[in-house]
N, C-alpha and C positions, 0 to 999 in steps of 0.2 A: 345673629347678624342683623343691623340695623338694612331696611330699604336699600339703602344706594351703598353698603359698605363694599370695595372689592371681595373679588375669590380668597377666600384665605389662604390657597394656594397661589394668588397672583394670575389666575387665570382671565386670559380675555380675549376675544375673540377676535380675529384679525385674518380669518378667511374663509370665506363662503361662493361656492361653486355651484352652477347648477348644471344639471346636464337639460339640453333643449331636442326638441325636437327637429326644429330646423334652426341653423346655428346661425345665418343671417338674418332670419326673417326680425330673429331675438336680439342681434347685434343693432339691428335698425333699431328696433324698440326700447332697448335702455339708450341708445346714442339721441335720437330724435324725441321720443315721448318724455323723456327722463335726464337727456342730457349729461350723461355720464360717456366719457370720451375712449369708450373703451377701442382697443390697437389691435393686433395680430401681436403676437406674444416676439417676432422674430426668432428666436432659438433653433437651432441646427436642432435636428433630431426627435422634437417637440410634440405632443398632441396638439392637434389644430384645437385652436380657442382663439375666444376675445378676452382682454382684460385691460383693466384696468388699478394701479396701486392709489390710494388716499396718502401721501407720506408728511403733509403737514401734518403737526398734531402727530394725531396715534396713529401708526400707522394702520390698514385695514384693506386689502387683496380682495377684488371682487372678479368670476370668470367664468363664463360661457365654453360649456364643451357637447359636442353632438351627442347624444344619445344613442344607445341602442332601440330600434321599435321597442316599445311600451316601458323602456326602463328611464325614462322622464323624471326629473324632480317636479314631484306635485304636489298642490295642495299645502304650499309654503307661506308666507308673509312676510314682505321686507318693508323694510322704508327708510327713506333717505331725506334727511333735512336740507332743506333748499332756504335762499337770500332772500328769495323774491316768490313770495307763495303767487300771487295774483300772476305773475310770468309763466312762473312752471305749471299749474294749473292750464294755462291757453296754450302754452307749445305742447302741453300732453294731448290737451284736445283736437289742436290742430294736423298732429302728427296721426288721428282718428283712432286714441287711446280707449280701450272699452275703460269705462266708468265703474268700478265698484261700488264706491261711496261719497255722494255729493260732500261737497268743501264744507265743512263744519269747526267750531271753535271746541278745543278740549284743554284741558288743564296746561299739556305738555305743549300747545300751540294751536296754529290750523293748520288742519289735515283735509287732506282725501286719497281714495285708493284706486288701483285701474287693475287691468287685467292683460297680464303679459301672453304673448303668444299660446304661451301651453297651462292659460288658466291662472297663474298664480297672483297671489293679491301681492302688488305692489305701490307702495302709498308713498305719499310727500307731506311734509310736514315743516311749516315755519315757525320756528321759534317763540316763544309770546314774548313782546317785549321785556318784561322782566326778566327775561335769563333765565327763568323756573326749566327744570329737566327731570325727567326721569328717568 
C-alpha cells in the first residue's frame, strides 16, 4: 500500500472520544485554547459530554466524557488544522495554553502542540501553502 493509499477495507476514522478528568475544565480548553465549538450533546437519556461534529467534507465526531478517577485517556496526540496558524497560536496562549512545542515549520505545514488539562499533546497545524498533506 502506497503512503496516502486508503484502508483497503475503506476504513477511516470519524470518531474519537476521550474521557477527562474534569469535563468543563476540558470543554473550556478545546472551546477557548483550540476553538472547537464543542455543545452539550441535548439527547434525553444521554451520557453527559461535550461534542462537537466536522460535517463539511468528511465527516469526523470529536467528545468529551467524565472519567472515572484514574481511568483518563492519557498520553494521546491530536491535532487539528487551523486557517490562521498566527491567530490560533495567540487565542491558545491567551486562553493560558501549557506550550508543548514551540511554532515550527514541517513539511506537512506549521505546527505547534499544547497540553490539554489531563496532559495530553494537542497540536495545531497550518497547511503550507502548496496544499502538500500527509
Amino acid at each position: 500500500m502506497a503512503k496516502n493509499d486508503p484502508s483497503r477495507l475503506g476504513a477511516r476514522l470519524i470518531f474519537v472520544a476521550l474521557r477527562v478528568r474534569d469535563l468543563e475544565a476540558s470543554a473550556r480548553f478545546y472551546r477557548e485554547a483550540i476553538g472547537i465549538p464543542l455543545r452539550d450533546p441535548g439527547g434525553v437519556g444521554e451520557e453527559t459530554h461535550r461534542e462537537y461534529s466536522w460535517t463539511a467534507g468528511e465527516y469526523f465526531h470529536f467528545a468529551l466524557f467524565p472519567a472515572t478517577p484514574g481511568a483518563e485517556t492519557r498520553s494521546i496526540e491530536l491535532s487539528f488544522y487551523v486557517d490562521d496558524f498566527d491567530r490560533a497560536h495567540a487565542r491558545a496562549a491567551a486562553a493560558g495554553a501549557e506550550v508543548a512545542s514551540m511554532p515550527q515549520d514541517q513539511p506537512w505545514g506549521r505546527t505547534a502542540s499544547f497540553r490539554d488539562p489531563d496532559g495530553n499533546v494537542v497540536g495545531i497545524t497550518q497547511r503550507p501553502s502548496t496544499g502538500r498533506t500527509f
